[in-house]
Residue, then its C-alpha position, 0 to 999 in steps of 0.5 A: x045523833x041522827x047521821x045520814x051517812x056512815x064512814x065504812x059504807x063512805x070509805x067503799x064506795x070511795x075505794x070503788x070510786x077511785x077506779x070509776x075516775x082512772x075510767x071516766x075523768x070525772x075532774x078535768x083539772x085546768x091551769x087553775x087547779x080547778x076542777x067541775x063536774x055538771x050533774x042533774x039537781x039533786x033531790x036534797x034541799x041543799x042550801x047551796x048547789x056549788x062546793x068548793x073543796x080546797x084540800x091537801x089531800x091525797x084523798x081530795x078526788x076520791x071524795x070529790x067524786x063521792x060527793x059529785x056522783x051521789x049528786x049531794x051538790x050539783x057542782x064540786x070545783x077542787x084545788x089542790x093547795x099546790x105546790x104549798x099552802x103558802x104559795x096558793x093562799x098568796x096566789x089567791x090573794x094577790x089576784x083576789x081570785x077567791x072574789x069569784x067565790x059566793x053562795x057557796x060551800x066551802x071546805x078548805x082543808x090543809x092537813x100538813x102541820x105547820x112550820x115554827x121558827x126556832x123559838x117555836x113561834x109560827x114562822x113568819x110565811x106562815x104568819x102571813x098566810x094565817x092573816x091572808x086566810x082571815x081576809x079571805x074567809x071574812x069575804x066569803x062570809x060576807x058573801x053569803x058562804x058556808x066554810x068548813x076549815x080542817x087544820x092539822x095544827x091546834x089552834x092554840x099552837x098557831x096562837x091567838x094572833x093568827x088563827x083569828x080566820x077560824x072565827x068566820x067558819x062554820x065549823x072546825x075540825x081540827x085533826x091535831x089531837x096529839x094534844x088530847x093524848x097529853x092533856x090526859x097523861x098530865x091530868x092522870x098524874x094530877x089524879x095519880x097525885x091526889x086530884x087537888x090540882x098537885x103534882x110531885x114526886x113525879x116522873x117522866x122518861x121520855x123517848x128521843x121524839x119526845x126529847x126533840x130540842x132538848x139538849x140545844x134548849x132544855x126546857x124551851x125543847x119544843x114539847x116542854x114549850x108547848x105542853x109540860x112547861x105551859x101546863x105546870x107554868x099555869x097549874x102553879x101560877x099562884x105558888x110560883x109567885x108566893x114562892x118567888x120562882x120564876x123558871x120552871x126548872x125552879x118550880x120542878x125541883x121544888x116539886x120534885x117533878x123529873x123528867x129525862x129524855x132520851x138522847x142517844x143510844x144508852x143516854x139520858x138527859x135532865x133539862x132540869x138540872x142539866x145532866x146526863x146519864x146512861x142507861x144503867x146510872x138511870x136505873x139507880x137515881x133516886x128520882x127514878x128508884x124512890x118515885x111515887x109516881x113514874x110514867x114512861x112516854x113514848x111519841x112515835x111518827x116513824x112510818x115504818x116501825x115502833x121505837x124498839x130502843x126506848x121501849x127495851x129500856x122501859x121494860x129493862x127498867x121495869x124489870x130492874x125496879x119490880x115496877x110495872x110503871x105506866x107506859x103511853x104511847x102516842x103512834x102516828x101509825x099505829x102498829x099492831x105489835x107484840x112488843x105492846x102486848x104488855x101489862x100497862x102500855x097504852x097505844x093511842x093514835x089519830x082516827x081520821x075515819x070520822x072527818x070524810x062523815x063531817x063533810x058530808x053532814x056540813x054539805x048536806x046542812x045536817x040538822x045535828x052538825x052541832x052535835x060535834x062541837x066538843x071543844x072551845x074555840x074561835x068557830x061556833x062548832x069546833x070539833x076535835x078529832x079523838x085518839x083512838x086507843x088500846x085498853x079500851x075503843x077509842x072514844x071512852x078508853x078507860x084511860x082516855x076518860x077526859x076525852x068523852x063528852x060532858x054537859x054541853x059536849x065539850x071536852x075539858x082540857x086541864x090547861x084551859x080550866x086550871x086558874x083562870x084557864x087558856x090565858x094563863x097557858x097562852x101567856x106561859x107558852x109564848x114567855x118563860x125562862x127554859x134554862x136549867x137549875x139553879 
């Protein structure tokens, strides 16, 4: 790929800018939440001079200014999506202030993740921001705009219903990629299991994170709702429906697939069959001491350290059973610890570094920005950010290898392939039965 600018020489000057702004006042911020900065025509043959950057940023300045004082647009305005995504979006509708908006760039950025009702359906504020954003982004494009949306929410998560604004960008990015980090520990247990689309005799220890929701409503907990239940579900359609099942619980006992989350301090929990156990019975379940295949998950968003408790378990629990099991970790924050200095831990976390790239390649009409389409999706490019890992770098670690690009550059994800693909995970992820055995 043919790039003009590059993320380190990006993040320096960045970093210097942002003390050149406390000096200049480069942005003015008005009651609008606009900002403009007037500067000589730039010598590239931009289609656009203008750029309005929409963003909930901390770092929104700090590349406004880079791109105002590499002079790559004539005129940067910034609004600051204050004081919530919500509250600007319907400010901006119901003054049809984005009407003002025309031959112009356009990035609108919101990073933070988006809020789910109790049945971790998209909850109804956010419902109507999603449909008022599809009305904006449709004028914009009509009105002869470029638009590049970051979003820090899948769009398979936000639903089919409501992420229909994507449909007139020019390029998604889209920055959740915790889906790319469990999408290949289930396609790892499929190959772990013979590669033919089957899995069990399988187990998974999960830590309280991951367990978020479970003992209220087992398997509609909210990562059962949107990755475990969803991905089998739609993995053994064809065998639930010959064998008259119709829960997960059912199908996961048929199959012998285990899961038991951590709860507490020294307890675990089954949603399956709906028990509990501490630690030490754990070590001496059969569903954990006779397993052919035992992964130990771990989701960590804690900024200030790793999950110790959970972790001292895992390797206890190695320990007891002469196992080096694998163990996956997803940080948030990655954290360069001893305590994953083991033989099979695997540490995956978000690398924003390349987003600030995409932007500059978008506003500069770069030849190549296709390039970066690596998932499928409502906009013609859709680009998925990729974890970056330990037990290889980042883009290709070994255990990461449904994340490198194929064919056309798309990355396959195993729910949208198996049966007849991301129907099939739509309709499990919206309507199952979560209960326990039997």
């Amino acid at each position: 790929m043919k790039t003009k600018f590059f993320t380190k020489p990006i993040m320096a000057v960045l970093v210097a800018l942002v003390m050149l702004c406390s000096c200049f006042n480069i942005f003015k911020l008005d009651n609008s939440i606009s900002a403009e900065a007037n500067m000589p025509p730039n010598n590239q043959l931009n289609t656009y001079d203008t750029l309005y950057y929409f963003s909930d940023s901390s770092n929104a300045s700090t590349f406004a200014s880079y791109v105002v004082n590499m002079s790559i647009v004539q005129t940067v305005h910034l609004a600051s999506l204050t004081p919530t995504l919500d509250n600007y979006v319907y400010e901006m509708y119901v003054t049809e202030s984005y009407k003002n908006i025309s031959n112009a760039y356009i990035i609108f950025e919101f990073l933070t993740g988006l809020s789910f009702d109790s049945h971790y359906v998209l909850d109804l504020t956010h419902q109507s921001t999603m449909t008022r954003l599809e009305t904006i982004f449709s004028w914009w494009k009509l009105h002869n705009c470029s638009i590049m949306c970051v979003c820090g929410t899948d769009e398979d998560i936000i639903g089919p219903n409501y992420n229909g604004f994507l449909t007139y960008t020019d390029i998604h990015v889209n920055t959740d990629n915790f889906i790319t980090f469990i999408d290949d520990i289930l396609y790892n247990s499929t190959m772990d299991c013979g590669g033919n689309q089957e899995v069990e005799n399988c187990t998974f220890i999960l830590n309280e994170t991951f367990s978020s929701g479970v003992l209220d409503d087992g398997l509609q907990g909210l990562y059962f709702h949107y990755y475990f239940c969803p991905f089998y579900l739609a993995m053994y359609e064809g065998y639930m429906t010959a064998n008259n099942l119709v829960k997960p619980s059912q199908l996961f006992y048929a199959k012998s697939i285990n899961f038991f989350c951590r709860v507490g301090e020294d307890l675990y929990y089954d949603p399956v069959l709906g028990l509990s156990y501490t630690f030490e019975q754990l070590c001496f379940l059969s569903a954990v001491t006779d397993c052919e295949h035992l992964y130990g998950l771990c989701l960590n968003y804690s900024t200030t350290g790793i999950d110790s408790g959970w972790l001292y378990d895992m390797y206890e629990l190695r320990n007891v059973l002469n196992n080096d099991f694998e163990i996956y970790v997803y940080d948030s924050v990655f954290y360069s610890s001893t305590a994953y200095d083991y033989d099979n831990v695997f540490v995956a976390w978000c690398d924003m570094t390349l987003v600030d790239d995409i932007k500059i390649d978008f506003i500069t009409d770069d030849e190549d920005l296709p390039y970066y389409n690596n998932y499928t999706g409502r906009s013609p490019i859709s680009h998925k950010i990729l974890s970056s890992a330990t037990g290889g770098d980042g883009y290709g670690a070994p255990w990461l290898f449904m994340l490198t690009f194929s064919g056309g550059g798309s990355i396959i994800f195993p729910w949208h392939h198996y049966n007849t693909g991301t129907i099939d995970y739509l309709i499990y992820l919206y309507d199952y039965d979560g209960s326990c055995m039997p």
